[in-house]
C-alpha positions in Angstrom: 0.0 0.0 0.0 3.1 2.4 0.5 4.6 1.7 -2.7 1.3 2.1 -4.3 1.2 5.6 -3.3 4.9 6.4 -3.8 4.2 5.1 -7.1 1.3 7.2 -7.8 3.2 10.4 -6.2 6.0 9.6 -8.5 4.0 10.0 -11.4 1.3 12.4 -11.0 5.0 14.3 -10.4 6.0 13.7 -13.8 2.3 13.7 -15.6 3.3 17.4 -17.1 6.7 16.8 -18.5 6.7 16.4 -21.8 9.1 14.5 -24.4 10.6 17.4 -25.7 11.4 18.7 -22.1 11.9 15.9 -20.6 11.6 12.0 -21.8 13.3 12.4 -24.6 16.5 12.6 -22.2 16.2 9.7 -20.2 17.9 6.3 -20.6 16.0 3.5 -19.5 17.9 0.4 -17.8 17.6 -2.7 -16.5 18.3 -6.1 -15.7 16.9 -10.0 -16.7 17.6 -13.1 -16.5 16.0 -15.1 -19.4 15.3 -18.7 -18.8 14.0 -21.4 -20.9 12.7 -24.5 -20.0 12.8 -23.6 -16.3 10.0 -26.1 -14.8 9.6 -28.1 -18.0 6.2 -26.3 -18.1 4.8 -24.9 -21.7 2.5 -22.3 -21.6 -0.4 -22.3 -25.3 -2.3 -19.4 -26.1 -5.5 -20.8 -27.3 -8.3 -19.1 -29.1 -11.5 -18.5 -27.4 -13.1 -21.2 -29.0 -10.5 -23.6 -29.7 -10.4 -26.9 -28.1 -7.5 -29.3 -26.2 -4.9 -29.8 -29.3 -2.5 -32.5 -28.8 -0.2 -31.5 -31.3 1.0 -28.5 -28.9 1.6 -31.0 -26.3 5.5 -32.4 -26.0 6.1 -35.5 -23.6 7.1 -34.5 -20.3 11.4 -35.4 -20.0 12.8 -36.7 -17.0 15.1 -33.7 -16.3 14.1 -30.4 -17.3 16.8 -28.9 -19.7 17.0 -25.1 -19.1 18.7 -22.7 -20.6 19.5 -19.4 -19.2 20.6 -15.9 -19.9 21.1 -12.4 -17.8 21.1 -9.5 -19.9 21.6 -5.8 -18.8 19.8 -3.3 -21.2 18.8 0.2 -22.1 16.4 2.4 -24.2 16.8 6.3 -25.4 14.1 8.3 -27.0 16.3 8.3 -30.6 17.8 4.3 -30.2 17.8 0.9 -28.8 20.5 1.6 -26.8 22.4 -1.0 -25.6 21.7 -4.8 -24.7 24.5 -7.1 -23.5 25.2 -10.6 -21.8 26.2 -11.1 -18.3 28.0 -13.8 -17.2 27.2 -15.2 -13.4 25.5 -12.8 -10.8 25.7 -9.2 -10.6 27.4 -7.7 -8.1 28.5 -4.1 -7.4 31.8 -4.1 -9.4 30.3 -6.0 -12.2 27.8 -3.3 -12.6 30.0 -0.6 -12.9 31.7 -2.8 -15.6 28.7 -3.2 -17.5 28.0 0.3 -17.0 31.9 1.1 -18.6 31.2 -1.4 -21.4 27.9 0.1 -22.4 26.3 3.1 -20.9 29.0 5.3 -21.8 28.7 4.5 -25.6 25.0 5.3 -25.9 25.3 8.9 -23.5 28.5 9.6 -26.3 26.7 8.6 -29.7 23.4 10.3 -28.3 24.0 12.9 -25.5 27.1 14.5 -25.9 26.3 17.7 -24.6 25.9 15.0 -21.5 22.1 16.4 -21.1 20.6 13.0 -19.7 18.5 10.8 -17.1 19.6 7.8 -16.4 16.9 5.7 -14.9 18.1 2.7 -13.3 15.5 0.5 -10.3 16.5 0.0 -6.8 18.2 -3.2 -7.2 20.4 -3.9 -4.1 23.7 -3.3 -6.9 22.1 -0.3 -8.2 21.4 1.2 -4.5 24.9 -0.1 -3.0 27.4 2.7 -1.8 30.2 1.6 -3.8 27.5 2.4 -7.1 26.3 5.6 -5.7 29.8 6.7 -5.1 30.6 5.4 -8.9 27.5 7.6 -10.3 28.8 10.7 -8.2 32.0 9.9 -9.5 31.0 10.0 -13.0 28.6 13.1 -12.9 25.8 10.3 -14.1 22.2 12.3 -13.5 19.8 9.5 -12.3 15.9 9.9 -12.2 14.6 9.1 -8.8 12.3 5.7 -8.8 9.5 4.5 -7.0 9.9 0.8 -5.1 8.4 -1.9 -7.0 7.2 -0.6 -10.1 8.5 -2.4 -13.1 5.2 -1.3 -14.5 6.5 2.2 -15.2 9.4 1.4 -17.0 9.4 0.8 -20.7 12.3 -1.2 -20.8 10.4 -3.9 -19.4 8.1 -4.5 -22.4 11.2 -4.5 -24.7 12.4 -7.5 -22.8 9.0 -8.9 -22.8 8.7 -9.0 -26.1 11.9 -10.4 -27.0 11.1 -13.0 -24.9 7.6 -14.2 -26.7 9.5 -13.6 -30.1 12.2 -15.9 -29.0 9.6 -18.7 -27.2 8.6 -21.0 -29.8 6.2 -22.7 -27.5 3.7 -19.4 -27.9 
């Protein structure tokens, strides 16, 4: 109930700003972690109407196989951005690393006046001393964000729907 309210605060706080004033500056980030085959469970969209089909139904294997990927991402008004692989967990310094490898491009090739938000979510790595003291370091403007609200940032659908175009099972 907190959250929902910082969330709504948040953004009846930002209801006014405009692309051209505002959005257009901002670099979306984030984090996944991309699994397949996790639970050996396939999900089928169906039509309304459309009854049990067997040919979408694959044998259950003994040992689930699952593949997985974490990717670190982000989205500009004028570009993609960046997407990349991580290998293993993310700490702190790994962060900063991935930050090194590919934030800086994207603020060069599309903000070099340096005129930018960076929007990043409260992730213990992204709220950790030794990353605040990085961002400081680096002059790196970050937008202030609401607890728990994945729902707001439009990264989150890019991932989403690289996921359903790369799930064969849909």
């Amino acid at each position: 109930e907190s959250n929902k309210k910082k969330r709504l605060a948040w953004s009846r706080g930002k209801r006014r700003l405009t692309v051209q004033n505002y959005w257009n500056k901002v670099i979306f980030s984030d984090e996944s972690k991309i699994m397949i085959g996790h639970d050996s469970r396939v999900y089928v969209w169906r039509k309304k109407d459309e009854g049990w089909r067997p040919d979408l139904v694959t044998p259950k294997q003994s040992k689930p196989t699952c593949y997985e990927v974490m990717v670190w991402g982000c989205i500009a008004w004028g570009d993609v951005g960046m997407i990349t692989s991580v290998h293993g967990n993310i700490n702190a310094e790994k962060y900063h690393e991935i930050l090194d490898e590919n934030l800086w491009p994207v603020i060069a090739r599309h903000f070099p006046a340096k005129n930018y938000i960076f929007q990043q979510d409260n992730a213990p790595v992204h709220t950790a001393r030794s990353t605040q003291e990085y961002l400081h370091r680096n002059d790196v403007t970050c937008m202030s964000w609401p607890a728990q609200s994945p729902d707001l940032n439009i990264i989150e659908y890019v991932v989403t729907s690289e996921e359903k175009a790369h799930d064969t099972s849909r």
